[in-house]
Every structure is written in structure tokens, then in C-alpha cells.
N, C-alpha and C positions, 0 to 999 in steps of 0.2 A: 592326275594327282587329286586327292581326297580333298574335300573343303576342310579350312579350319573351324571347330566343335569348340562352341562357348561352353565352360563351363562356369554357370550361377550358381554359388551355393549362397543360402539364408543365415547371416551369421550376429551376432548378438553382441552389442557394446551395453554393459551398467550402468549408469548414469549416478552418482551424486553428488549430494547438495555440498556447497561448500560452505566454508566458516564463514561466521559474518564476520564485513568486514572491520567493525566496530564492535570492540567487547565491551561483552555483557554483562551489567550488573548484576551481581546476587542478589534476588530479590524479586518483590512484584513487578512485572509491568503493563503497562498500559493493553498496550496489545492481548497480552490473556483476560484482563478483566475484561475489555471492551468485548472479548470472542466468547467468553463465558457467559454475559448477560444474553449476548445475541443465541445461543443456545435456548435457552431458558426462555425465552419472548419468542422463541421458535420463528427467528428472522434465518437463521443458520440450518438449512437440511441437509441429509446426505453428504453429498463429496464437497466440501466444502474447502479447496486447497487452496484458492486463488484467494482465499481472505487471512490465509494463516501467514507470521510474518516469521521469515527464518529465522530470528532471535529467537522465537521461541519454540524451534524444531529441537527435539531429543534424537526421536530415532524413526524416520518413516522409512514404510519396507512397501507401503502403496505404488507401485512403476507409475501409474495413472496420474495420481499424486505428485510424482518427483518433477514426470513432462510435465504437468501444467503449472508447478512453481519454476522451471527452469527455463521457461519462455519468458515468465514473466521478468525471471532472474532477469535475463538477457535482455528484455527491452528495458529495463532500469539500469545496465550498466550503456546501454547504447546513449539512452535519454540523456539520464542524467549526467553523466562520465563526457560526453559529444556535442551533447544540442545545449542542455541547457546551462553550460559555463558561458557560451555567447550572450544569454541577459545576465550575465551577475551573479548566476546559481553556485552557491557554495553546495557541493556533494558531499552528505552526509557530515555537518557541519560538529556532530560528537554526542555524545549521551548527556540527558540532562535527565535528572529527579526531582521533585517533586512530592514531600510528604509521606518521603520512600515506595513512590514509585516511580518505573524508569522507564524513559522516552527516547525514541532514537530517530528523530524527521530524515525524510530523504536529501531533503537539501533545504536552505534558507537565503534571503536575498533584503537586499537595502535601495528601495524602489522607489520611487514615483506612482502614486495609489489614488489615480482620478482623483485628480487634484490634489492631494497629501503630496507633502516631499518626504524621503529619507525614512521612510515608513519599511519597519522590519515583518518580512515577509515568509511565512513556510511554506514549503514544498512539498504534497504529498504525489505520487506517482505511484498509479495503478494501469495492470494487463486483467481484462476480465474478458467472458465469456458474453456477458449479460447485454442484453439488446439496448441502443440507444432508444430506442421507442421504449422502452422499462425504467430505463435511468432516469429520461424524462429531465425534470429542471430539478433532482436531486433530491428531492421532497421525502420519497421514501428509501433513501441511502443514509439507512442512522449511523450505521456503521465507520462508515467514510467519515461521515460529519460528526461524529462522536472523537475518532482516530485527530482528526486535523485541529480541534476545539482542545483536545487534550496538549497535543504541541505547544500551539498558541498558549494554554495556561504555562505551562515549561519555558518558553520565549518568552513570556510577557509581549504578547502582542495580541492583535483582533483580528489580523491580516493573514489570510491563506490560498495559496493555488491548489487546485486540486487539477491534475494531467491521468490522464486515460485514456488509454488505448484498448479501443470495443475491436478484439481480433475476429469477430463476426460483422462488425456494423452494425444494421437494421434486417442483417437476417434475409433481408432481399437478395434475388437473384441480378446479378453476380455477385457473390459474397464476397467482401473487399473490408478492411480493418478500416475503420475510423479515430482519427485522434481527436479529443474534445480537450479543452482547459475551460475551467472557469476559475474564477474570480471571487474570492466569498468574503465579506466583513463579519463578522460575530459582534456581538454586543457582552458587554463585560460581564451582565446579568447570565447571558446564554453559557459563556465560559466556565463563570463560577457555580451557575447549578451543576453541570456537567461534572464538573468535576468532584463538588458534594457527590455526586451518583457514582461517583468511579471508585471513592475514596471508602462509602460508604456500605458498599459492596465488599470492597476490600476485608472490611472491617467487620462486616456479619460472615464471611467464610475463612475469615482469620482464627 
């Protein structure tokens, strides 16, 4: 009797993105100004998908693109949706605006903030490629720290986590993901220039 003959064929599933789960204001928001100055300061090169925020997808036809927004999808709906309602984490707590523009945090929280009580707290939650030996102590992540500072003005708060998952690590052999949290205070000075900058921006390409 003849062996049984596997037959592999190569076959092809689309991939995309879905809606966001919170709709979207008509109008500015945060996320494009903040992604259009990083342009322009040429902090932003090439493929640059892992910093774009699906509110503000129209129509990508990038495959390269889609996978690397849909991992990250997926670790934000693991994180936040799983892990982080165990501390407090409200997910995706609604759209707020701000001077007409609009802001959408991943999650928010009513904490205990080294030594603060009942200190209101946001959530930002990133999947990147970028080496923890790059990230460093955050220093040159404007983006990030631009993104979370904008919230906080929207909150009225000083208070933000920042969660990251480095799906390379340090890039060392054996490549293994790393998750990092930090912990950030802003100063009310640092909020409001920022936001002068967002607004201001706004307002010369308006």
C-alpha cells in the first residue's frame, strides 16, 4: 500500500483593521498634530505604523502596515481588556476635547501616586519594535510624552502611566519581548506649554 502524500498548499487570509472602538470626533485630533510635527522635526522616518493611532486610519493598503498595527491591536486589547482592569484600569474611559481637539486615552485610573491618595491617573499603552537600550529613561520619546501630556491636559491631571511592550527587548540573543511601565508626574507648566504647541500648530495649518 502506497504512503499517504501530504498535500501543502501556500494560501492567503486579508487582514483588516477594525473600527475604533470609540467614535470619533469630526475634527482635529491630538494624535495627527502630534504625528505631523514629529514629521516635520524628522523624529518620524519611513514605515512608521506603530505610532499611527487607528482613529486616525482612513484607508491603509500597506500588508506590512496592517501586521504591525494588528499585533499591537492585539496586545492592547489583551492588556488593557485582561490585565489592567485588576489595578482599577478603566478601558478606554471616552473621547474628551479640548479647544476642539480630540483625545481618546487607552485607559484611566483613581490611584494612590507615592504617597498622593485618589490621584487621577492615564493610561497610555504601546507595542513597538524599538530597543529598550533606545528608549532608555524616555528622554528622547517626545512623541510618547507629548501623546500622554496631551491626555492629562483633557483629564486635568499631572499623573500618567506609560506600558510598553519592546516585542524585540534589547535585541539580544534570544530575542524575547520585554514589558516596561513607568510612572510619569508632569508639572502643570510642562502640560500647558505643550499644549500651547499642539494648539498652536493647529492654528498655523488651519
Amino acid at each position: 500500500m502506497a504512503p499517504y502524500q501530504v498535500i501543502i498548499t501556500q494560501s492567503r487570509v486579508t487582514i483588516k483593521l477594525p473600527v475604533p472602538e470609540v467614535p470619533r470626533g469630526k475634527g482635529v485630533h491630538a494624535s495627527g498634530i502630534i504625528r505631523n510635527i514629529a514629521i516635520e522635526m524628522g523624529i518620524l522616518k519611513g514605515n512608521h505604523a506603530e505610532e499611527v493611532n487607528l482613529a486616525d486610519i482612513r484607508i491603509i493598503d500597506d500588508e506590512l502596515a496592517i501586521l504591525r498595527m494588528s499585533i499591537g491591536l492585539a496586545w492592547e486589547e489583551h492588556y488593557i481588556g485582561k490585565v489592567l482592569p485588576e489595578y482599577g484600569v478603566v478601558k478606554h474611559p471616552g473621547q474628551m476635547c479640548v479647544d476642539g481637539v480630540f483625545m481618546t486615552p487607552d485607559g484611566e485610573s483613581v490611584d494612590n501616586w507615592h504617597g498622593k491618595s485618589h490621584v487621577l491617573v492615564i493610561h497610555e499603552v504601546k507595542a513597538t519594535y524599538k530597543s529598550t537600550n533606545t528608549v532608555g529613561n524616555l528622554d528622547k520619546e517626545w512623541m510618547w510624552l507629548t501623546q500622554l501630556k496631551c491626555y492629562c491636559k483633557g483629564a486635568k491631571t499631572r499623573y500618567g502611566k506609560l506600558h510598553v511592550l519592546f516585542l524585540c527587548g534589547d535585541y539580544k540573543f534570544p530575542i524575547r519581548p520585554i514589558a516596561k511601565v513607568w510612572d510619569i508626574e508632569f508639572t502643570k507648566k510642562e502640560i500647558d506649554d505643550n499644549w500651547s504647541l499642539m494648539t498652536d500648530y493647529r492654528d498655523m495649518r488651519s
